[in-house]
mmCIF file as Biopython writes it, N, C-alpha, C and O atoms, coordinates in Angstrom:
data_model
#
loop_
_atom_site.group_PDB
_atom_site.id
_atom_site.type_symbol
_atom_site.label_atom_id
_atom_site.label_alt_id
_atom_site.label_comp_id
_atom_site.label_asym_id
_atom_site.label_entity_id
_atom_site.label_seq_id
_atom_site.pdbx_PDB_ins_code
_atom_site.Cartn_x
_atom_site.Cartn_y
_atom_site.Cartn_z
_atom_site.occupancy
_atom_site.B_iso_or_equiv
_atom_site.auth_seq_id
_atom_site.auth_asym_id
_atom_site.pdbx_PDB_model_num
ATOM 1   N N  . UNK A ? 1  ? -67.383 -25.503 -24.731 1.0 0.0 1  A 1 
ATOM 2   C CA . UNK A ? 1  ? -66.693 -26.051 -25.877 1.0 0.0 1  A 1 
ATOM 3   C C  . UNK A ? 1  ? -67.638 -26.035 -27.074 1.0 0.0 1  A 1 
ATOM 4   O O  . UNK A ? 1  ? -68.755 -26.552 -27.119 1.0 0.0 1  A 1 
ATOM 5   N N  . UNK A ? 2  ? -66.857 -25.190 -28.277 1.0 0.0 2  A 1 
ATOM 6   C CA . UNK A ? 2  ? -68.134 -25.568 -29.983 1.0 0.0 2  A 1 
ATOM 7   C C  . UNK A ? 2  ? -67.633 -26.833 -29.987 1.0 0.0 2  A 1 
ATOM 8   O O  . UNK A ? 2  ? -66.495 -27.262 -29.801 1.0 0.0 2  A 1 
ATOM 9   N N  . UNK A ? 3  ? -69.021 -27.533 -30.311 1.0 0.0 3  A 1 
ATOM 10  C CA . UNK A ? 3  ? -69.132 -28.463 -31.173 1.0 0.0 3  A 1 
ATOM 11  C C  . UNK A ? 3  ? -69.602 -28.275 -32.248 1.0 0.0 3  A 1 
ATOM 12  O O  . UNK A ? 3  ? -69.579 -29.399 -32.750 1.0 0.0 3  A 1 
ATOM 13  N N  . UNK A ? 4  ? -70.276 -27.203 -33.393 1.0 0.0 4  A 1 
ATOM 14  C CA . UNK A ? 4  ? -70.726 -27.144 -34.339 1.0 0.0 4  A 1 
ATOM 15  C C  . UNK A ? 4  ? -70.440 -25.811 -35.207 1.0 0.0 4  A 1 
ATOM 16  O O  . UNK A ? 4  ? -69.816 -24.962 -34.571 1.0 0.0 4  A 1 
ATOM 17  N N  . UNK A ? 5  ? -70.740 -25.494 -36.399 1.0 0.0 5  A 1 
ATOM 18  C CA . UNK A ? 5  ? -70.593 -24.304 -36.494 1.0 0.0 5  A 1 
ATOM 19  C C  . UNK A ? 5  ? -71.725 -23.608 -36.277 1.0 0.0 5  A 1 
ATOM 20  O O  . UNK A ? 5  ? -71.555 -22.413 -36.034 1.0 0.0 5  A 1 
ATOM 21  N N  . UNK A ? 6  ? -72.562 -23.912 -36.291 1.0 0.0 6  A 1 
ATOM 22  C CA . UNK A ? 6  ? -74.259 -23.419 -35.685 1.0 0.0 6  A 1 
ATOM 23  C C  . UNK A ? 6  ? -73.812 -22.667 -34.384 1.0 0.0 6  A 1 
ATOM 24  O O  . UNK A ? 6  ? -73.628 -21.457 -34.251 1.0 0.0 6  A 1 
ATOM 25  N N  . UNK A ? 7  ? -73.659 -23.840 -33.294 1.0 0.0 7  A 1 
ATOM 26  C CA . UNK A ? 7  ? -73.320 -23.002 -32.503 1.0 0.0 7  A 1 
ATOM 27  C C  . UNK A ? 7  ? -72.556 -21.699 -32.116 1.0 0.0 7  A 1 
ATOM 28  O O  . UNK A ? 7  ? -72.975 -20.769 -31.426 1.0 0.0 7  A 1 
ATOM 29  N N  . UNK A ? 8  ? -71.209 -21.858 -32.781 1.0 0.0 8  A 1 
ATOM 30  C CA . UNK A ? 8  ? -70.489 -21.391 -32.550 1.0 0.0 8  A 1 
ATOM 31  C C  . UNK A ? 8  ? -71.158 -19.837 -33.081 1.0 0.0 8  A 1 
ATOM 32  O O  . UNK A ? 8  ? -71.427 -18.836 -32.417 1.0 0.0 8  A 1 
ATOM 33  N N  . UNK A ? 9  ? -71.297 -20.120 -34.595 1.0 0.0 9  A 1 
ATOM 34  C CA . UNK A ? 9  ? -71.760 -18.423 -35.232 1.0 0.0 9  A 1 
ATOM 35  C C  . UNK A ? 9  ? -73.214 -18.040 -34.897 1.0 0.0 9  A 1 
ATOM 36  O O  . UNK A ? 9  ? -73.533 -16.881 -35.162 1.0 0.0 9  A 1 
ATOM 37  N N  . UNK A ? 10 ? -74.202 -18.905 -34.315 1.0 0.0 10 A 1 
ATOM 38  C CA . UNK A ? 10 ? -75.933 -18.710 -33.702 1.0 0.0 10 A 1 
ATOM 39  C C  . UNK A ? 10 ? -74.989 -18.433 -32.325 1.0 0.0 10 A 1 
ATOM 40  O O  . UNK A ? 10 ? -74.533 -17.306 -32.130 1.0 0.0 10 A 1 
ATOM 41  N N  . UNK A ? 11 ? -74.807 -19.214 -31.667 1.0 0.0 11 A 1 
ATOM 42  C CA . UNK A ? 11 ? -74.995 -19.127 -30.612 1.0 0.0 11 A 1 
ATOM 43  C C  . UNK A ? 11 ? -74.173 -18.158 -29.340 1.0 0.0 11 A 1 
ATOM 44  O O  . UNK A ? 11 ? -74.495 -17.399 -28.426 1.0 0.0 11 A 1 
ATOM 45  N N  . UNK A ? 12 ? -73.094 -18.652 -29.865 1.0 0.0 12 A 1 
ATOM 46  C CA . UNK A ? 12 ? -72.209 -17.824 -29.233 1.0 0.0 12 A 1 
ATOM 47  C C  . UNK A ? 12 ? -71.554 -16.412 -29.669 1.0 0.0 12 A 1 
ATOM 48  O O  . UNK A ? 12 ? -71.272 -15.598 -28.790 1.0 0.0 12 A 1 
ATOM 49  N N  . UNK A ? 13 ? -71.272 -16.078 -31.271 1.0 0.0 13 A 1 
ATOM 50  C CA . UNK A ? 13 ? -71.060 -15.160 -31.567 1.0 0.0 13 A 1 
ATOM 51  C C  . UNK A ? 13 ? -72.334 -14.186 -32.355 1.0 0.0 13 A 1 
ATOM 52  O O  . UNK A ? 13 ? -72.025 -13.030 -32.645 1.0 0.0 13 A 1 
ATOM 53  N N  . UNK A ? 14 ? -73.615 -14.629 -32.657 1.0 0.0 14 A 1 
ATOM 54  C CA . UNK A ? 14 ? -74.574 -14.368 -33.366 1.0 0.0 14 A 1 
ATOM 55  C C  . UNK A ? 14 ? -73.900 -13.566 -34.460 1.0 0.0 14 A 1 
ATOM 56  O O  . UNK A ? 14 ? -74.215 -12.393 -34.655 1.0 0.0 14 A 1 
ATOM 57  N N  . UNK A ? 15 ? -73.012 -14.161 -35.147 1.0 0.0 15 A 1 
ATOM 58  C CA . UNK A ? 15 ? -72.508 -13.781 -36.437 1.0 0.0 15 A 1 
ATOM 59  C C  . UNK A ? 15 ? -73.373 -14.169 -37.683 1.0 0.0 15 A 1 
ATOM 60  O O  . UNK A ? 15 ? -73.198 -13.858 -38.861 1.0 0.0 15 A 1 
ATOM 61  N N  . UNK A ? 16 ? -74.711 -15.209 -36.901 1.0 0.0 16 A 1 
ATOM 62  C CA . UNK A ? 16 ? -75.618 -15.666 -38.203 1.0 0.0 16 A 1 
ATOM 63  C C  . UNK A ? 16 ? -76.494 -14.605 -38.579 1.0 0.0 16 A 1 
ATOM 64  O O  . UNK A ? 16 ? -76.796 -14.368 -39.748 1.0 0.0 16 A 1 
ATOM 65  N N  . UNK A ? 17 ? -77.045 -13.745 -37.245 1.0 0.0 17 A 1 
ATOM 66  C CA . UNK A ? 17 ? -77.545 -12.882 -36.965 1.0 0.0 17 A 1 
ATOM 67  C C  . UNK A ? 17 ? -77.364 -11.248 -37.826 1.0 0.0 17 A 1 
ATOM 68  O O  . UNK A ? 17 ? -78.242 -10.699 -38.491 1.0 0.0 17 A 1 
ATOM 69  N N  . UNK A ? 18 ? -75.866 -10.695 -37.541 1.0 0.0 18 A 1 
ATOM 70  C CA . UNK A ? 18 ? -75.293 -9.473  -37.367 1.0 0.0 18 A 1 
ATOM 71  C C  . UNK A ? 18 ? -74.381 -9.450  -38.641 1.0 0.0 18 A 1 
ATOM 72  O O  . UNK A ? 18 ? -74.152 -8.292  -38.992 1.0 0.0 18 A 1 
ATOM 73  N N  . UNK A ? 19 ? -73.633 -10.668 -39.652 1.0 0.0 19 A 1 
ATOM 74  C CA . UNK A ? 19 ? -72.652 -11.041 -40.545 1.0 0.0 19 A 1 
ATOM 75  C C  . UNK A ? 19 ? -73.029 -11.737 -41.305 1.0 0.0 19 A 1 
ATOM 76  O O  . UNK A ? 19 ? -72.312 -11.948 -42.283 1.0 0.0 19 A 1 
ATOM 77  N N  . UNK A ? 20 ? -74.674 -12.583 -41.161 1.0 0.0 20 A 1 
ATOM 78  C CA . UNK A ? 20 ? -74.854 -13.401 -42.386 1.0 0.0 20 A 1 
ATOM 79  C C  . UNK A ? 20 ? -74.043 -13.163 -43.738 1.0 0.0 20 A 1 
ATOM 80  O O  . UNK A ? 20 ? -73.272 -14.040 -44.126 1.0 0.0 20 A 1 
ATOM 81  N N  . UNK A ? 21 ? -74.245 -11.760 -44.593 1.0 0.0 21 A 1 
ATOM 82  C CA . UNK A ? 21 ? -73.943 -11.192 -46.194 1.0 0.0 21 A 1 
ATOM 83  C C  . UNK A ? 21 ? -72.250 -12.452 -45.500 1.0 0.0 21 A 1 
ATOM 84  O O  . UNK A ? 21 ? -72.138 -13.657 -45.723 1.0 0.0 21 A 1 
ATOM 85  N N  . UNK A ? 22 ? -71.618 -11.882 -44.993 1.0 0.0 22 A 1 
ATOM 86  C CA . UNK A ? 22 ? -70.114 -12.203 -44.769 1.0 0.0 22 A 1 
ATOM 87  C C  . UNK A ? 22 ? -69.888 -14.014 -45.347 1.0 0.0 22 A 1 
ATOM 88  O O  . UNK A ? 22 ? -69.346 -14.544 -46.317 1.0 0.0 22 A 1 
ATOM 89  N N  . UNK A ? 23 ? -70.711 -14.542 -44.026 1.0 0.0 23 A 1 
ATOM 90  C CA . UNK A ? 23 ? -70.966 -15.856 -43.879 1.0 0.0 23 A 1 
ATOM 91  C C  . UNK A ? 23 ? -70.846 -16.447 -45.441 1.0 0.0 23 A 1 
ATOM 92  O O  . UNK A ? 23 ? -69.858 -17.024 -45.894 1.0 0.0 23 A 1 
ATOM 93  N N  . UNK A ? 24 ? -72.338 -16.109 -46.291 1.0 0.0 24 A 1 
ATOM 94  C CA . UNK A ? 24 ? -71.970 -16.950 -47.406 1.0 0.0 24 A 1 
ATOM 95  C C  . UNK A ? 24 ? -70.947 -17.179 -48.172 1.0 0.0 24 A 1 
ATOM 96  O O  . UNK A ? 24 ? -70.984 -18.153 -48.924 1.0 0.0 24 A 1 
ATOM 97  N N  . UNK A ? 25 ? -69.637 -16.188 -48.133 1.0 0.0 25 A 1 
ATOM 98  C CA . UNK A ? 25 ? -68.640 -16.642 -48.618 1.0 0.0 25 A 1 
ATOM 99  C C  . UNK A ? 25 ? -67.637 -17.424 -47.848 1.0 0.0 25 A 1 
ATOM 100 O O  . UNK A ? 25 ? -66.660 -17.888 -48.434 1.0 0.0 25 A 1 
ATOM 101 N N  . UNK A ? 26 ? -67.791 -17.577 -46.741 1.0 0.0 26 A 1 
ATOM 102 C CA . UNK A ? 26 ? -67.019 -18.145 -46.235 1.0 0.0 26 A 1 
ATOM 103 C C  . UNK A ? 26 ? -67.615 -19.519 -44.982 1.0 0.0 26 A 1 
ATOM 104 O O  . UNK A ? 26 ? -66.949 -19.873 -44.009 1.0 0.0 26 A 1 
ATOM 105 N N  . UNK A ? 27 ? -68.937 -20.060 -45.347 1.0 0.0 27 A 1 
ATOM 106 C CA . UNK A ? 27 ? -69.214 -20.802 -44.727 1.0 0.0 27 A 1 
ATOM 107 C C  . UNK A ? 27 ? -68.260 -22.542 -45.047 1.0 0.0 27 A 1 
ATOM 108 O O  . UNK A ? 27 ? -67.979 -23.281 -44.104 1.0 0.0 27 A 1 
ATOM 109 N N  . UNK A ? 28 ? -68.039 -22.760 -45.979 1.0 0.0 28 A 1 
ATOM 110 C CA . UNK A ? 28 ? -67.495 -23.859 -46.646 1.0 0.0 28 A 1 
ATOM 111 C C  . UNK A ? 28 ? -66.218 -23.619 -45.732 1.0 0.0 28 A 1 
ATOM 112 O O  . UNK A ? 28 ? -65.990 -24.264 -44.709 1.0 0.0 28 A 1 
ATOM 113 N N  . UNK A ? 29 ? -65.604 -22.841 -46.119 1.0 0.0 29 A 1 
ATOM 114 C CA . UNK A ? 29 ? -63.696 -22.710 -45.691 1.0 0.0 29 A 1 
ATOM 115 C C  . UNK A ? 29 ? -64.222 -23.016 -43.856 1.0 0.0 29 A 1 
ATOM 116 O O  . UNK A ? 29 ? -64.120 -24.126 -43.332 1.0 0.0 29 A 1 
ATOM 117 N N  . UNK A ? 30 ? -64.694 -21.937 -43.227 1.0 0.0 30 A 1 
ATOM 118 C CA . UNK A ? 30 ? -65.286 -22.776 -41.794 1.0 0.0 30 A 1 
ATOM 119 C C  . UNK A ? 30 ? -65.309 -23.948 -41.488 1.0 0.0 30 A 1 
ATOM 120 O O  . UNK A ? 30 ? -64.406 -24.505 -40.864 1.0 0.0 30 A 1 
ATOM 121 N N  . UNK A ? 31 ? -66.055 -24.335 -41.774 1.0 0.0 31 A 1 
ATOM 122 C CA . UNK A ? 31 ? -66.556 -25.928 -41.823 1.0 0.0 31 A 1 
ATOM 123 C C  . UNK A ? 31 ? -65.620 -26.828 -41.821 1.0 0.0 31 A 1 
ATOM 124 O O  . UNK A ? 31 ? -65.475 -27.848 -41.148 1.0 0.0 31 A 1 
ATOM 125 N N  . UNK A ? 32 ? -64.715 -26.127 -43.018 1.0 0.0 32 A 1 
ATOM 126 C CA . UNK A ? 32 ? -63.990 -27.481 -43.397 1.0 0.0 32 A 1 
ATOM 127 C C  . UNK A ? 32 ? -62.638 -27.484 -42.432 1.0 0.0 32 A 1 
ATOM 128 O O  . UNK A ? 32 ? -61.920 -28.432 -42.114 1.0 0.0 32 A 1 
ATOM 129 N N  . UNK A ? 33 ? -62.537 -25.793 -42.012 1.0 0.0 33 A 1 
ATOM 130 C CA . UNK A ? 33 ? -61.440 -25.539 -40.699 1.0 0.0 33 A 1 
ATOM 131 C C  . UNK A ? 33 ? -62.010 -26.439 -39.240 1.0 0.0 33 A 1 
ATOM 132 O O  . UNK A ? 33 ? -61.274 -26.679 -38.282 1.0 0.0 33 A 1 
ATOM 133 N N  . UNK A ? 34 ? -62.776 -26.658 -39.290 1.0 0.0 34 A 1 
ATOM 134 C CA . UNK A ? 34 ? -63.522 -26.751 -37.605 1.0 0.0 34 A 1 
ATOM 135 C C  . UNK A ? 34 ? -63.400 -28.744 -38.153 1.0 0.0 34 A 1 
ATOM 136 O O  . UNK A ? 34 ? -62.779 -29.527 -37.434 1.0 0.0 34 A 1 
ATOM 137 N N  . UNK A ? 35 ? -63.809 -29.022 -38.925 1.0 0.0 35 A 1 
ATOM 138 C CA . UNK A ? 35 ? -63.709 -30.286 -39.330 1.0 0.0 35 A 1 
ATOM 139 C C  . UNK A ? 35 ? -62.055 -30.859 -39.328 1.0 0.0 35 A 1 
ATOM 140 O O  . UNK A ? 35 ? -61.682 -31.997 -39.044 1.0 0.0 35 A 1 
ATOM 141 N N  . UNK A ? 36 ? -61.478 -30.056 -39.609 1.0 0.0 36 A 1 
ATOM 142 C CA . UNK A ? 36 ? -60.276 -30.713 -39.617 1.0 0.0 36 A 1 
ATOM 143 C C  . UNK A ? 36 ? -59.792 -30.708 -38.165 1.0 0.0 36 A 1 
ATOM 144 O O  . UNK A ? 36 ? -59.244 -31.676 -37.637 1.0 0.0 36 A 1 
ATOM 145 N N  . UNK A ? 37 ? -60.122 -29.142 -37.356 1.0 0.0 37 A 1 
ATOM 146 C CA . UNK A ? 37 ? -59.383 -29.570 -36.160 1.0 0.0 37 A 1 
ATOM 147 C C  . UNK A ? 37 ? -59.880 -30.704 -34.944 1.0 0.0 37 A 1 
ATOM 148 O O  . UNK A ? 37 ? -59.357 -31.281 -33.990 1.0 0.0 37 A 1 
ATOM 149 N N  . UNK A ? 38 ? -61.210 -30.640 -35.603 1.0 0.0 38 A 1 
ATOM 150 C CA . UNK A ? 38 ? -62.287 -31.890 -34.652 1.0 0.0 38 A 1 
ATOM 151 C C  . UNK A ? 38 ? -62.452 -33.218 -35.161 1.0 0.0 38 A 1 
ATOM 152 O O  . UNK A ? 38 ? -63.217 -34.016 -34.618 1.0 0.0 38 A 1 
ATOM 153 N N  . UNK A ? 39 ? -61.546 -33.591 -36.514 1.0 0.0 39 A 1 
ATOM 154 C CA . UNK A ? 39 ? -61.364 -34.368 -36.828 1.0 0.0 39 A 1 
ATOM 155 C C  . UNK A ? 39 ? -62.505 -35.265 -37.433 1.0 0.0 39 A 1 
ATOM 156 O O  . UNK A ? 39 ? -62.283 -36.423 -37.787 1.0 0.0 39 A 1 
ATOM 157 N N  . UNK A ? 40 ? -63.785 -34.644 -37.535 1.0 0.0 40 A 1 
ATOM 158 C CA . UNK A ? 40 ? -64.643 -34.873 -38.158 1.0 0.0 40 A 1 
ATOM 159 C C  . UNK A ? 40 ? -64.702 -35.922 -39.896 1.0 0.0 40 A 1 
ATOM 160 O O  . UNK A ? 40 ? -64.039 -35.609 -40.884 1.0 0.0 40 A 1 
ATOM 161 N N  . UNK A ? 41 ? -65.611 -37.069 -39.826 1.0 0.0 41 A 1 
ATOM 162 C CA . UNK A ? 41 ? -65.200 -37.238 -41.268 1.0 0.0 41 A 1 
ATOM 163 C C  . UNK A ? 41 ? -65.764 -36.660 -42.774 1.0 0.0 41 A 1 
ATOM 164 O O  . UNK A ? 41 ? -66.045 -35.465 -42.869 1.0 0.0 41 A 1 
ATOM 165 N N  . UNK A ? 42 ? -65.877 -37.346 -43.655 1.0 0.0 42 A 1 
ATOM 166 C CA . UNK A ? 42 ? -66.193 -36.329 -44.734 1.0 0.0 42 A 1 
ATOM 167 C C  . UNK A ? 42 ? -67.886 -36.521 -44.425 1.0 0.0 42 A 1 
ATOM 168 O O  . UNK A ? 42 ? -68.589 -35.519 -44.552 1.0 0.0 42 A 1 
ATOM 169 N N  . UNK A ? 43 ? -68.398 -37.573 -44.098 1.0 0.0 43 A 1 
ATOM 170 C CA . UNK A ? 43 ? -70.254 -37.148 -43.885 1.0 0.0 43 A 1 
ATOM 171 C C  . UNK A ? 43 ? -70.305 -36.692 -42.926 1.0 0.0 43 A 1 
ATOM 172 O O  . UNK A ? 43 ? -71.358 -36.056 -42.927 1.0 0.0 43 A 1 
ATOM 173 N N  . UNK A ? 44 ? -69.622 -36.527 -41.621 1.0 0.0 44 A 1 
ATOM 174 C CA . UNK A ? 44 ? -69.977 -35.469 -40.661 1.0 0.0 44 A 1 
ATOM 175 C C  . UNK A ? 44 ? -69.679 -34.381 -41.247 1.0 0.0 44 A 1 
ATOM 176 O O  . UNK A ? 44 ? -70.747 -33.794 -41.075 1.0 0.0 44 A 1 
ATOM 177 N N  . UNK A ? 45 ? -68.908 -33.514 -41.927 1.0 0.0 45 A 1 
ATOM 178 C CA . UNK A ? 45 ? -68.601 -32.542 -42.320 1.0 0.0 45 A 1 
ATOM 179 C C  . UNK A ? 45 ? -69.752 -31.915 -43.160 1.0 0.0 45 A 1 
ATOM 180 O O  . UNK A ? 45 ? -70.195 -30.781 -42.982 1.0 0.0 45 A 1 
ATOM 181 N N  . UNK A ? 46 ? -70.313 -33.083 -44.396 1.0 0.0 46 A 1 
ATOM 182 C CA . UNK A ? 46 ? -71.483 -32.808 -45.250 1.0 0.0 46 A 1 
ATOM 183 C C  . UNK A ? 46 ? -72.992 -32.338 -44.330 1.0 0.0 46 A 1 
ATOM 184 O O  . UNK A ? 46 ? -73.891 -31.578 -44.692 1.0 0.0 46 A 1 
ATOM 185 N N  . UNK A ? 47 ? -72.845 -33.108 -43.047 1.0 0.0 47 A 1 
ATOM 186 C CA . UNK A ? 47 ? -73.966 -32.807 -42.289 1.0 0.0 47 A 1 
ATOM 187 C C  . UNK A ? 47 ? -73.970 -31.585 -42.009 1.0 0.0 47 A 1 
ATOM 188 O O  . UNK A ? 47 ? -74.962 -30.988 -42.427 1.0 0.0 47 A 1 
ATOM 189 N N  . UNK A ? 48 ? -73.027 -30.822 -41.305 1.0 0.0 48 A 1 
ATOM 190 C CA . UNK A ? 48 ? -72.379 -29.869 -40.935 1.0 0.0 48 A 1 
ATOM 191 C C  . UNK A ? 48 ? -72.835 -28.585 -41.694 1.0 0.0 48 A 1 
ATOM 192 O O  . UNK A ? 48 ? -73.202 -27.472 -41.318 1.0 0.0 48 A 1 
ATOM 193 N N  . UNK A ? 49 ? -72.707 -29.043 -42.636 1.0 0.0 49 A 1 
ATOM 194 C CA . UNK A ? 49 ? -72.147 -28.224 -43.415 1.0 0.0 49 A 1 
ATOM 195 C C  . UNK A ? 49 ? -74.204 -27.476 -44.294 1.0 0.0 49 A 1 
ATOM 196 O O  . UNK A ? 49 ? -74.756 -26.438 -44.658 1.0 0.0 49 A 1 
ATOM 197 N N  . UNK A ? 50 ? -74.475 -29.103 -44.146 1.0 0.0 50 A 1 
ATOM 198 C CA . UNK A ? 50 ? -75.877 -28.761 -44.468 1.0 0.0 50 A 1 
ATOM 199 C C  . UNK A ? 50 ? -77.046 -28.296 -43.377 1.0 0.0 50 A 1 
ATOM 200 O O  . UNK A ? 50 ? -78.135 -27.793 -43.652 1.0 0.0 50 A 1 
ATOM 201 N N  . UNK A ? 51 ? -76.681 -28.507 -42.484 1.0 0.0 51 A 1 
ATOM 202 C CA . UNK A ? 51 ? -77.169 -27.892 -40.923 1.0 0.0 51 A 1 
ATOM 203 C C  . UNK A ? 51 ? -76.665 -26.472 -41.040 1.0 0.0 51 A 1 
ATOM 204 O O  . UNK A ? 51 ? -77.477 -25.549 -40.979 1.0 0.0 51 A 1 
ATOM 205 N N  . UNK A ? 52 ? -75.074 -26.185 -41.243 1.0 0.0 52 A 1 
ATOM 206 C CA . UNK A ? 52 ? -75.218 -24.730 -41.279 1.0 0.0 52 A 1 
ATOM 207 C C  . UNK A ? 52 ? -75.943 -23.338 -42.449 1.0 0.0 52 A 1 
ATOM 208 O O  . UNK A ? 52 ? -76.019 -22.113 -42.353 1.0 0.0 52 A 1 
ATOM 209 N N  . UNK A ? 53 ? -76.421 -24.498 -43.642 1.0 0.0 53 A 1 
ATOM 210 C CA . UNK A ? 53 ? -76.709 -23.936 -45.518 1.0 0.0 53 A 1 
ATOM 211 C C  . UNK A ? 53 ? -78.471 -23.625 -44.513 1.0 0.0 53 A 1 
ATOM 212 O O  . UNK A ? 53 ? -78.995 -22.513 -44.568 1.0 0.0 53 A 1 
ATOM 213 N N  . UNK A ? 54 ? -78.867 -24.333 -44.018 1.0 0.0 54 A 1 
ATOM 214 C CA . UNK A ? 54 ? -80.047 -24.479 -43.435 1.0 0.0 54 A 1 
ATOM 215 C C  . UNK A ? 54 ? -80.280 -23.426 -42.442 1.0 0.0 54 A 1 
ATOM 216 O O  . UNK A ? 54 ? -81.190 -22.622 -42.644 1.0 0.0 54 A 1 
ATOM 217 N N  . UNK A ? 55 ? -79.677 -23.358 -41.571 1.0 0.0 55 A 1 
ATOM 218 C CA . UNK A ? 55 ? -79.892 -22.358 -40.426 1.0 0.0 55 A 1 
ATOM 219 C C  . UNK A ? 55 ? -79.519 -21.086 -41.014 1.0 0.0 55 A 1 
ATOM 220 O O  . UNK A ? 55 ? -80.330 -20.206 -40.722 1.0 0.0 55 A 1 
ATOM 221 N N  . UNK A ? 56 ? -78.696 -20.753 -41.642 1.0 0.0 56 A 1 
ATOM 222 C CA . UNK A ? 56 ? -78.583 -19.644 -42.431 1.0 0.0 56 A 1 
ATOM 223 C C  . UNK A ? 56 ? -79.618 -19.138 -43.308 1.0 0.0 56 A 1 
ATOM 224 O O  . UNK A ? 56 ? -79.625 -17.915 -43.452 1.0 0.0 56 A 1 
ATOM 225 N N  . UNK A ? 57 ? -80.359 -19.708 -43.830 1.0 0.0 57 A 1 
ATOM 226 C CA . UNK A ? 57 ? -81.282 -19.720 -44.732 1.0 0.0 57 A 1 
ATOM 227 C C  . UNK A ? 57 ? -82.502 -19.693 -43.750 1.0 0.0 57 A 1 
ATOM 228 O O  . UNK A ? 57 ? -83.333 -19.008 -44.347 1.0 0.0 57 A 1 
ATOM 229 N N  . UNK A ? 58 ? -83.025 -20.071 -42.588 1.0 0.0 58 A 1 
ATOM 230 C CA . UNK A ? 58 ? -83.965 -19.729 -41.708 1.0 0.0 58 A 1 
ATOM 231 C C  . UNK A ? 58 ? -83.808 -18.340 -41.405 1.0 0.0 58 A 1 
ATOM 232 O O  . UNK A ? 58 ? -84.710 -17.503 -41.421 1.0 0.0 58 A 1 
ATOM 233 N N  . UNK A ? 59 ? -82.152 -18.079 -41.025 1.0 0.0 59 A 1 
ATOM 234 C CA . UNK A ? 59 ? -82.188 -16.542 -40.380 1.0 0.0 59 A 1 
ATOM 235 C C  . UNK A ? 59 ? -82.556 -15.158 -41.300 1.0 0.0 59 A 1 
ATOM 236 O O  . UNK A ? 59 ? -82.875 -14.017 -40.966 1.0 0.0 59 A 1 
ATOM 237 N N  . UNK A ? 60 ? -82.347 -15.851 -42.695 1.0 0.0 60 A 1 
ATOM 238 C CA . UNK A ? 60 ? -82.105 -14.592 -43.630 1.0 0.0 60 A 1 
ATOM 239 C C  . UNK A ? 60 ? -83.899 -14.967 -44.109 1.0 0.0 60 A 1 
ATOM 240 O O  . UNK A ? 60 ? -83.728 -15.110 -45.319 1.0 0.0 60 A 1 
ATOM 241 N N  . UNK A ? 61 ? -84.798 -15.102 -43.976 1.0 0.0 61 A 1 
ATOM 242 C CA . UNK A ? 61 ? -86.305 -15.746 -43.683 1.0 0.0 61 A 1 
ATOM 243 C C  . UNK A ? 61 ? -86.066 -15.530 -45.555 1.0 0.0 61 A 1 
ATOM 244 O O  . UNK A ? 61 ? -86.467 -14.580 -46.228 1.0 0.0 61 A 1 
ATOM 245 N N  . UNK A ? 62 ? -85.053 -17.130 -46.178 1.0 0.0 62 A 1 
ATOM 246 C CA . UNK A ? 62 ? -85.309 -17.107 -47.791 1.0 0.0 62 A 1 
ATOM 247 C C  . UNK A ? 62 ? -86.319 -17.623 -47.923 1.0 0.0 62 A 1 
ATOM 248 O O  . UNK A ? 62 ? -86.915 -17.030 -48.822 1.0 0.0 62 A 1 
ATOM 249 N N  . UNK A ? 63 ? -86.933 -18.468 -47.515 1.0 0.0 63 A 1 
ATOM 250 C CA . UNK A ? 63 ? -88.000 -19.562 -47.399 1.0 0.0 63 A 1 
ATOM 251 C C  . UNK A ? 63 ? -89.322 -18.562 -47.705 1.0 0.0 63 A 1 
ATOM 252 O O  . UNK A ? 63 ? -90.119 -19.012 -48.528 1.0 0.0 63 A 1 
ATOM 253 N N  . UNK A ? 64 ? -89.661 -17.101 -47.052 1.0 0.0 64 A 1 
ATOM 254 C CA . UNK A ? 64 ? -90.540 -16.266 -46.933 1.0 0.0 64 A 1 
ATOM 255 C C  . UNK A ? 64 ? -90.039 -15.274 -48.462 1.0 0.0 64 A 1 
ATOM 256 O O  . UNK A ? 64 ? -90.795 -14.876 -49.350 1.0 0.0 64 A 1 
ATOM 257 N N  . UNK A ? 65 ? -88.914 -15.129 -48.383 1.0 0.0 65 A 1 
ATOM 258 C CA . UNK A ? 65 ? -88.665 -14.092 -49.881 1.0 0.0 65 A 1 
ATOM 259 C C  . UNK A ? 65 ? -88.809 -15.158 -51.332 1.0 0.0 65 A 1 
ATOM 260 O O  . UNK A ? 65 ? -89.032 -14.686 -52.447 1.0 0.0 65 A 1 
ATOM 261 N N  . UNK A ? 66 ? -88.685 -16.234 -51.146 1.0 0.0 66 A 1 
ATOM 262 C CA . UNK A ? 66 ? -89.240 -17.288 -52.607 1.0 0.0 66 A 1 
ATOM 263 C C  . UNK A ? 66 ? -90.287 -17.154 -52.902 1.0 0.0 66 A 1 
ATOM 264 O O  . UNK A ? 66 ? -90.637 -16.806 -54.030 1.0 0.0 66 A 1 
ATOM 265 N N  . UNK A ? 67 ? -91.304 -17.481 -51.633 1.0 0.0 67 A 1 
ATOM 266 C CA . UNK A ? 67 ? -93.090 -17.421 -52.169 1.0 0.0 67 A 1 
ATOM 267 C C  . UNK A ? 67 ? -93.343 -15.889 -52.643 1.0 0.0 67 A 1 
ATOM 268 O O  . UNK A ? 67 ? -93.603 -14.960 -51.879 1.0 0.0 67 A 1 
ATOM 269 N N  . UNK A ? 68 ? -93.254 -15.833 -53.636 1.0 0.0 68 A 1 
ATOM 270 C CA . UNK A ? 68 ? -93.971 -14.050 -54.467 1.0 0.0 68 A 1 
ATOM 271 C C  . UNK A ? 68 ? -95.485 -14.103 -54.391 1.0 0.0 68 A 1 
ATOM 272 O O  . UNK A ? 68 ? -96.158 -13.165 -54.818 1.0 0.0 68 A 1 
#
């Protein structure tokens, strides 16, 4: 069973991996789909949502392309 969207796009589909470019447009609309059907509230959702801005941003190594 997902419980997160981490999981779901890391783990199980490695869409963070193989679809990141995709992802950033459509990480919000996700979130807020998986939140509604899990009934999540609006700060679980913000967590969510910032756990997934985060792990995305590890995979695409921005943290390493900022420091010039």
């Amino acid at each position: 069973m997902v419980l997160s969207p981490v999981d779901y796009l890391l783990r199980r589909t490695n869409n963070i991996f193989f679809h990141a470019d995709e992802l950033s447009f459509k990480q919000e609309a996700f979130v807020d789909e998986m939140a509604r059907v899990l009934g999540w509230s609006k700060e679980e959702t913000a967590a969510k949502q910032a756990e997934l801005k985060q792990t995305l941003e590890q995979a695409q190594l921005t943290y390493l392309k900022q420091k010039s």
